[in-house]
Structure formats: structure tokens, C-alpha cells
C-alpha positions in Angstrom: 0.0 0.0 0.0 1.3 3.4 -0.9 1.5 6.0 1.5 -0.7 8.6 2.1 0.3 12.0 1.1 1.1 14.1 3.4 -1.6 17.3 4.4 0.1 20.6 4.7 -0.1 21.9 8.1 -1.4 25.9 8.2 1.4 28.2 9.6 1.5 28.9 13.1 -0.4 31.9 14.4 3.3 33.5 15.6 5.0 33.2 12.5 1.9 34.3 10.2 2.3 37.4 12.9 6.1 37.4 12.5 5.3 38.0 8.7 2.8 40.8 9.1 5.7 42.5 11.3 8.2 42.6 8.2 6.2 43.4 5.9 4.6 46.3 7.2 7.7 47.6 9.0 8.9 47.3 5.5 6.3 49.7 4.0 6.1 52.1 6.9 9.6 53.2 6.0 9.7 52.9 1.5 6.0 53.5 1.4 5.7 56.4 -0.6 3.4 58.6 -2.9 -0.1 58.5 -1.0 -3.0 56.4 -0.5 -2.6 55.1 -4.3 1.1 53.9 -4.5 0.4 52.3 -1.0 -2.6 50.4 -2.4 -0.4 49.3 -5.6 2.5 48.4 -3.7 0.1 45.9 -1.1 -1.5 44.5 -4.2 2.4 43.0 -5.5 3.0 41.7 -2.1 0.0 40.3 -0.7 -1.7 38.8 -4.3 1.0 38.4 -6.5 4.3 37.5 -4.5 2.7 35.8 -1.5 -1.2 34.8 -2.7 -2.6 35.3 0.6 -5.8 36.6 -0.7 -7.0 36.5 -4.8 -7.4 39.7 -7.1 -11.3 39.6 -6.4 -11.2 39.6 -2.4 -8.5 42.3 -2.6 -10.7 44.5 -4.8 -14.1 43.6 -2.1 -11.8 45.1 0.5 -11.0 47.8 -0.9 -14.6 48.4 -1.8 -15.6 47.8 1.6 -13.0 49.9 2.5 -14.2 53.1 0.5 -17.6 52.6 2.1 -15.8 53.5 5.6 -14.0 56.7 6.7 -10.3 57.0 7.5 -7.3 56.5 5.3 -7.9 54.3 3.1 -4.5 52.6 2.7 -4.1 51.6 6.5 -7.4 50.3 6.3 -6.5 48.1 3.3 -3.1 47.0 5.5 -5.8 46.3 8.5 -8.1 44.3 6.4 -5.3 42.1 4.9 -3.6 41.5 8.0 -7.1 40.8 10.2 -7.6 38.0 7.1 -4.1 36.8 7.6 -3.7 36.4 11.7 -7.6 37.6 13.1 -7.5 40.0 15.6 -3.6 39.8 16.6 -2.9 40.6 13.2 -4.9 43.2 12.9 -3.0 44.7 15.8 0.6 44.1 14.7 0.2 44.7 10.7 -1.5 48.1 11.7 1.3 49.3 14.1 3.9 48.0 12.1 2.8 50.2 8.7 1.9 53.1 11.5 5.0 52.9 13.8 8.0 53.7 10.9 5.7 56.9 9.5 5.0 58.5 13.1 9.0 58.0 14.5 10.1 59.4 11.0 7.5 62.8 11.2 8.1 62.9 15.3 12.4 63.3 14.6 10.6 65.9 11.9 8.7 67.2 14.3 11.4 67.5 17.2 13.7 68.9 14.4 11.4 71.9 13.6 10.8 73.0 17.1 14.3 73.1 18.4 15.5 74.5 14.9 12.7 76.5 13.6 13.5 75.1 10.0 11.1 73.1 7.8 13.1 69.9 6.6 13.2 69.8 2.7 13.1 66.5 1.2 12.9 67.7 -2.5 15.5 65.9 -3.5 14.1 62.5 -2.1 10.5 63.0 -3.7 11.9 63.9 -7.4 13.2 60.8 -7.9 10.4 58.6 -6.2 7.4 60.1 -7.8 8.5 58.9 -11.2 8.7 55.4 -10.0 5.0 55.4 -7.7 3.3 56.3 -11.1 4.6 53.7 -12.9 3.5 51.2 -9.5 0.2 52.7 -9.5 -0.3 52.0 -13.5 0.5 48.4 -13.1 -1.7 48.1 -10.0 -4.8 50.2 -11.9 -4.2 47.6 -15.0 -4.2 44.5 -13.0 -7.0 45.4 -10.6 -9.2 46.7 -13.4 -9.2 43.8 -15.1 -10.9 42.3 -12.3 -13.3 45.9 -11.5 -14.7 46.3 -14.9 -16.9 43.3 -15.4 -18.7 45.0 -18.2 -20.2 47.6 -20.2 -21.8 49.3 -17.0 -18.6 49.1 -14.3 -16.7 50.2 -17.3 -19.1 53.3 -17.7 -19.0 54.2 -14.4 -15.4 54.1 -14.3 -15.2 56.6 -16.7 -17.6 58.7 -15.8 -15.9 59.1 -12.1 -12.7 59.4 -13.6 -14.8 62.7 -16.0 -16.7 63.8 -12.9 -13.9 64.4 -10.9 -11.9 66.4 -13.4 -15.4 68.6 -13.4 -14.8 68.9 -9.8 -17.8 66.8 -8.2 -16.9 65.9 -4.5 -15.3 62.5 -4.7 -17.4 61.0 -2.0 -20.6 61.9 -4.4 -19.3 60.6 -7.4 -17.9 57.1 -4.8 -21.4 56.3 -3.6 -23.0 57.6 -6.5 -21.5 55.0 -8.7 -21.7 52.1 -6.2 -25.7 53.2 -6.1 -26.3 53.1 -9.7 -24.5 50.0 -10.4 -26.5 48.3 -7.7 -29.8 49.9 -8.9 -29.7 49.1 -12.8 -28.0 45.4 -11.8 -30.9 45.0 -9.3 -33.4 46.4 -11.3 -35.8 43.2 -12.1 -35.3 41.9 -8.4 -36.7 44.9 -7.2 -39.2 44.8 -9.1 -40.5 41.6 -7.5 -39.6 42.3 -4.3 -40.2 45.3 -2.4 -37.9 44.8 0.0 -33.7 45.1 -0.5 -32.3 42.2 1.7 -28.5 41.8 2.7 -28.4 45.5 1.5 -25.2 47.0 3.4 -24.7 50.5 3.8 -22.8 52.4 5.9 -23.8 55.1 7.5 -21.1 58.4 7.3 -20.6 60.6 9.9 -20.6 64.5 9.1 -18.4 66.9 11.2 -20.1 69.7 12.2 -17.7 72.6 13.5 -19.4 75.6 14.6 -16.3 78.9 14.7 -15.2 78.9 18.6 -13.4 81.3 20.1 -9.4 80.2 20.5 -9.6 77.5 23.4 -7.0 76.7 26.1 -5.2 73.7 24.9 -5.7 70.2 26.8 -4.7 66.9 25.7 -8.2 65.8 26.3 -9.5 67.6 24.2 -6.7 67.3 21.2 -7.4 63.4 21.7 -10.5 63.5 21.1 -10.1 66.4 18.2 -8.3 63.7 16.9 -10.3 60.8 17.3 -13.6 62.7 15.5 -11.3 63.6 12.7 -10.6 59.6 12.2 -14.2 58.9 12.8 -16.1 61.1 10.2 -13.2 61.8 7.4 -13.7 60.1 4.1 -11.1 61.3 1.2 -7.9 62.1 0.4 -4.9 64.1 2.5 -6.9 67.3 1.2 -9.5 66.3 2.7 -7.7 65.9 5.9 -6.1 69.4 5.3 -9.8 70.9 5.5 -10.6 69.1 8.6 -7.2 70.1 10.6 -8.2 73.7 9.2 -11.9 74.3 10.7 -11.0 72.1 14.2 -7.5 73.7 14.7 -6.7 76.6 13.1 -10.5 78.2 12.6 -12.4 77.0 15.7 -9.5 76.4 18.4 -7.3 78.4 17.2 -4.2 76.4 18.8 -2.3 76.5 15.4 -1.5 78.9 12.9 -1.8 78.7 8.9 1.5 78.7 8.4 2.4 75.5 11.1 -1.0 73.0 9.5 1.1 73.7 6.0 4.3 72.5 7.5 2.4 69.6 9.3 1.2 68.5 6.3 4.0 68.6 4.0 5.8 66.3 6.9 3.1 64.2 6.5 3.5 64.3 2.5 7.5 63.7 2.3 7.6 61.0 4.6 6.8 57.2 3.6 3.7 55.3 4.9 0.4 56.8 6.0 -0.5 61.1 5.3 -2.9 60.5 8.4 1.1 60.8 10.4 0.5 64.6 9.9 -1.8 64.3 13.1 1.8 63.2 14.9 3.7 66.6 13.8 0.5 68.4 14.9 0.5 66.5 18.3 4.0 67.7 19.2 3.9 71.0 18.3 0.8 71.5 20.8 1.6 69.1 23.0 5.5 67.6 22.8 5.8 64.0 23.1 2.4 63.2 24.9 0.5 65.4 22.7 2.2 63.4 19.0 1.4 59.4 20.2 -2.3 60.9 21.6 -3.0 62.6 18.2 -1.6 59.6 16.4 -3.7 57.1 18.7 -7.0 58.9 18.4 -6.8 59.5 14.5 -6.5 55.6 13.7 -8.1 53.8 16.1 -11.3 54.3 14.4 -9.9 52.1 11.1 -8.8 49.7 13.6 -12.3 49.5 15.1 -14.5 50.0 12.0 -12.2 47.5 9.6 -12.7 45.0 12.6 -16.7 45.1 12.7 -16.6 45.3 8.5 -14.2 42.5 7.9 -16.1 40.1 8.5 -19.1 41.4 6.4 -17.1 41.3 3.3 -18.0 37.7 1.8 -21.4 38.4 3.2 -21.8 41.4 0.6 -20.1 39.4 -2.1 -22.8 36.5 -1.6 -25.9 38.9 -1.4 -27.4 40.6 -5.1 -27.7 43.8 -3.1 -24.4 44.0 -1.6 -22.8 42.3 -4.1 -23.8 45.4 -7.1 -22.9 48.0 -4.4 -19.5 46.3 -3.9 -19.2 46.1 -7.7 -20.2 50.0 -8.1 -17.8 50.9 -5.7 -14.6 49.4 -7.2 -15.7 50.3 -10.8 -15.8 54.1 -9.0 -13.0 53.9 -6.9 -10.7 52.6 -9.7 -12.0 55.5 -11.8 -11.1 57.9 -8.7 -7.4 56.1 -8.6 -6.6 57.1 -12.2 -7.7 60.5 -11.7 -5.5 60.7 -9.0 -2.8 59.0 -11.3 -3.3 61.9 -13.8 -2.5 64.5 -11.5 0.9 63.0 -9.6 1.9 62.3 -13.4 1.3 65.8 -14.2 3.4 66.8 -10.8 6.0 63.9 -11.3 7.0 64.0 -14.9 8.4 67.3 -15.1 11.5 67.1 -17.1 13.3 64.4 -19.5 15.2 62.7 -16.3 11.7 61.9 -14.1 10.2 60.6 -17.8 13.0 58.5 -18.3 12.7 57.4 -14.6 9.0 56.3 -15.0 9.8 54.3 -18.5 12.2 52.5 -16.6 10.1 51.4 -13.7 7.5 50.8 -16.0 9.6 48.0 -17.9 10.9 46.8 -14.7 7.9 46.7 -13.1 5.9 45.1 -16.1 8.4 42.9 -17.3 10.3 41.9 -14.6 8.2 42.0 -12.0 10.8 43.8 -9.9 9.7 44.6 -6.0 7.9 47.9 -5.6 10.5 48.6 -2.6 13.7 48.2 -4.6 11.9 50.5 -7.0 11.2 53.0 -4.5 14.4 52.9 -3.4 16.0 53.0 -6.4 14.4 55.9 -7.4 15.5 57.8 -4.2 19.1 57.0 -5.4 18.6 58.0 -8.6 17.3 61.8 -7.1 20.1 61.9 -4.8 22.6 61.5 -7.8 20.6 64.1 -9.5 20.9 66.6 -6.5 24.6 65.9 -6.1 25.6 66.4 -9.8 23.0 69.6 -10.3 25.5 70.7 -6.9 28.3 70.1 -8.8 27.6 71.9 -11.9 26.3 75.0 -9.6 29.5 75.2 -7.8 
């Protein structure tokens, strides 16, 4: 008798955390270029290189995602790491993309208050913008492959991606699509039912800031500032800009124009998540206890929300309801993603060098599948050379 073959024991809970740990240390420090090259650069790792999770359950949590507020990318981190180690995972893949960003923007911080200097980084971002566009296409051509499943997603697509360039609120044109894709796919079931069951839908919070005289600071209060923010924001880091400008500058008045445009440009020129702007805000008002309180109370609501949604995900996949909205949303949020696209390209490719630079990740990335990191930081090198030779030729 032959023997029997042998079953493949799963990993061990501590090494599947072990892994999460890495990887997301990894990306808190070479993750750079926003919400978009974050997304692209999870995509390569988790569903091409390691296949924890196929190109259709990546693109439901982002979808699911988009239907919550908060920064999108961290969520995205959260959900894949609450799929690959539960709860504990949850925990350490969110830190470990979180932790890298905040140290980086508090030595920022510290640096800017005992100096009085903004830190430039110009240099660092000429070189790695190039590169994150050409991550971002290769993301935005695998994922829509999966997000346009026909004549109406594709529609949709396009229409977001027109919308936004007409300057309709993104959120409108988000749940706008993910409405009228679930309508018209829906449209003889409700017909013969009057009722929409499995239907998910989030409900979004809306800050309401009324204008406040200039308040004494507490770090009660800047927690909890803090923790709103995270609880009611959807959008991008422009978004977020608005939000620090009514709460802090407008109805507090604990910071002045001039330090929230520093705050966020730390938050823009360092790797991993924008939302790290709350840790340069936190320091300036309230030094090293006022940074890890602002940072705390801007992202634990992802951690809470992606924890009640993530396991609603396959639900909505399963139900016709859910299932369209989930469907309208990716069709719209991969529509808003090239938009986005459109304008770093217009910011990145400014000269012959940064073109050449994006052609060759591009090639790289396409044809030989080469690591998003090593990109990244080849890209840095290849700005830094540029910075030293432009020195050169000045002196």
C-alpha cells in the first residue's frame, strides 16, 4: 500500500504574525506617494508574490473599505492583516505600517521646534514620484481587469474618472457610482420584491464645526479632536487638510496657517500613511504626549471599523444587493485612482530625467516584476545622484 500524502499543516499563528511584522515595517519606511502607490504596492505583495488573498477579495476590501471613513491605505493593510492572523494581526500589521511613518514625522517634528526650519526632502520626492506612477499603472491595469466586469462598471469608471476632473466631491461621485450600479444590476429583483435584503450600507458621519473662540489647549480635548477627525473623514490628505483647518486653526485656534502647512507637508514627504500629519500636529501642541495621543486617536477608528466590517465582506459578495454596491464601488474607486494618477503624473513627470525614470520602472515593473521597494528605493538614489551632480555643476 502506498503512503498517504502528506496534508500541509497551516502556519503557526506566531509566524503568520512574524510575517505581518516585516512586511509592514517594511512599508512604513519605503512607502511612498499617498494612499494610491500604497494600495499598488500591497497589491504586488500580498496577491502576486505571496497569494494570501486572490485579485477579487483584494478588490471587495477595498470596496468595503471606501464605504468607511479613514485613510484608506491603512485600512487596506488592517483588512489584509485581520484575514491573515484575526485580531492579533490586525494589531501588529497596523502598528507595524503606522510605527516607521510616526517616528520618521516625530524626529521631523522635534527637528522643527528646536530649529525653527522646515526639513526639505525635494530631492528624495523627485526621484520617487516617477517610479510610484509607474507602481500605481501596473496596479490600476491588474485590478481593473478584475473591477470592470462589463459595459456598466466600465461606464461608471469613466464617468468618475470625467466627474472628478469637473470637480464633483469624490465622495458623491464614490457612492453615486456604487448606487447606480447596484440599482440598474438589481433592477428586475426589485421589481418583484419590495424589499432590499442583505443591502449594506454604511452610515457616514458628518463633522459639524461651529467657529469657537481660540480655546485653552488640553490633551483631552486634542485626543478627542483627533479621534472625531478619524471617525467622520472620508477622502484624500486634502481632505484631511480641511478638517485640521476648521478644528485647529479656525475653531481652536491652537495652530497657525502657516504651522498646519508644515504639518502636512511632513506628512506628504515621509513614507507610509498622510494621516502621520496628526503626529507633527500633536508635538507641536503638546510635545511628546500630545504626538502618540493625536496619532492614537486619528486611527483607532480604522482599527475598530475594519474589525466590525471584515467580516461582512463575503457576506456582501454573496448577497445581489451587496454584491452590485461592492461592484459600483470598485468600478468608482478605480476611476477615482486614475484620476489621481493623472494628476501626480502631471506633478512627477516634469522634465526628460523623471520621464526617463518612470519608463524604466515601468519596464521593470511590467516585465520583470521587480519589487515595488527596490523601486522606490532605487528611485530615491537616482534623485540623490541628481541633487549631487546639479551641486556640482552650480558650484
Amino acid at each position: 500500500m502506498g503512503e498517504s500524502p502528506a496534508v500541509e499543516q497551516p502556519m503557526p499563528l506566531s509566524k503568520r504574525l512574524l510575517e505581518l511584522a516585516r512586511l509592514f515595517l517594511r512599508f512604513g519606511f519605503t512607502a511612498f506617494g499617498g494612499p494610491a502607490a500604497h494600495i499598488a504596492m500591497l497589491h504586488d505583495e500580498v496577491v502576486t508574490r505571496r497569494k494570501w488573498i486572490d485579485e477579487q477579495h483584494f478588490l471587495d476590501l477595498l470596496g468595503a473599505t471606501n464605504l468607511i471613513p479613514g485613510p484608506n491605505s491603512t485600512e487596506m493593510v488592517l483588512h489584509v492583516s485581520y484575514v491573515r492572523a484575526g485580531w492579533p494581526g490586525l494589531i501588529v500589521g497596523g502598528v507595524s505600517f503606522i510605527l516607521p511613518a510616526m517616528s520618521l514625522v516625530l524626529a521631523l517634528a522635534w527637528a522643527y521646534v528646536r530649529f525653527g526650519a522646515r526639513p526639505e526632502a525635494g530631492w528624495l520626492l523627485y526621484g520617487i514620484k516617477p517610479v510610484v506612477i509607474a507602481i500605481i499603472v501596473q496596479a490600476l491595469w491588474r485590478l481593473g481587469r478584475k473591477a470592470v466586469k462589463g459595459p456598466l462598471t466600465a461606464l461608471v469608471g469613466l464617468a468618475v474618472l470625467a466627474l472628478y476632473f469637473l470637480g464633483i466631491d469624490e465622495i458623491v461621485l464614490l457612492f453615486g457610482g456604487a448606487a447606480l450600479v447596484m440599482v440598474v444590476q438589481n433592477t428586475r429583483r426589485m421589481a418583484k420584491s419590495g424589499t432590499m435584503t442583505g443591502l449594506f450600507v454604511p452610515l457616514a458621519g458628518t463633522a459639524l464645526s461651529l467657529r469657537d473662540p481660540a480655546r485653552s489647549f488640553s490633551l483631552a480635548r486634542l485626543f478627542l479632536t483627533f479621534l472625531k477627525i478619524g471617525a467622520v473623514l472620508y477622502g484624500s490628505g486634502y481632505v484631511l487638510l480641511a478638517f485640521l483647518h476648521t478644528d485647529l486653526v479656525d475653531r481652536l485656534g491652537w495652530l497657525t496657517e502657516a504651522q498646519l502647512i508644515d504639518a502636512v507637508a511632513m506628512g506628504q514627504i515621509t513614507p507610509g500613511p498622510v494621516f502621520t500629519t496628526s503626529t507633527f500636529v500633536g508635538y507641536l501642541l503638546g510635545g511628546l504626549p500630545g504626538a502618540i495621543l493625536a496619532t492614537v486617536g486619528i486611527f483607532l477608528p480604522s482599527f475598530v471599523l475594519v474589525a466590525i466590517t471584515n467580516p461582512l465582506v463575503p457576506r456582501m459578495r454573496e448577497s445581489p444587493w451587496a454584491s452590485g454596491l461592492l461592484d459600483g464601488v470598485n468600478a468608482a474607486a478605480l476611476g477615482l485612482m486614475l484620476a489621481v494618477t493623472v494628476q501626480l503624473g502631471r506633478a512627477s513627470l516634469v522634465d526628460p530625467l523623471t520621464i526617463v525614470l518612470a519608463i524604466v520602472a515601468a519596464v521593470l515593473v511590467f516585465r520583470f516584476k521587480v519589487n515595488a521597494t527596490w523601486l522606490i528605493l532605487g528611485g530615491a538614489a537616482a534623485g540623490l545622484a541628481s541633487s549631487l551632480v546639479g551641486q556640482r555643476f552650480v558650484s
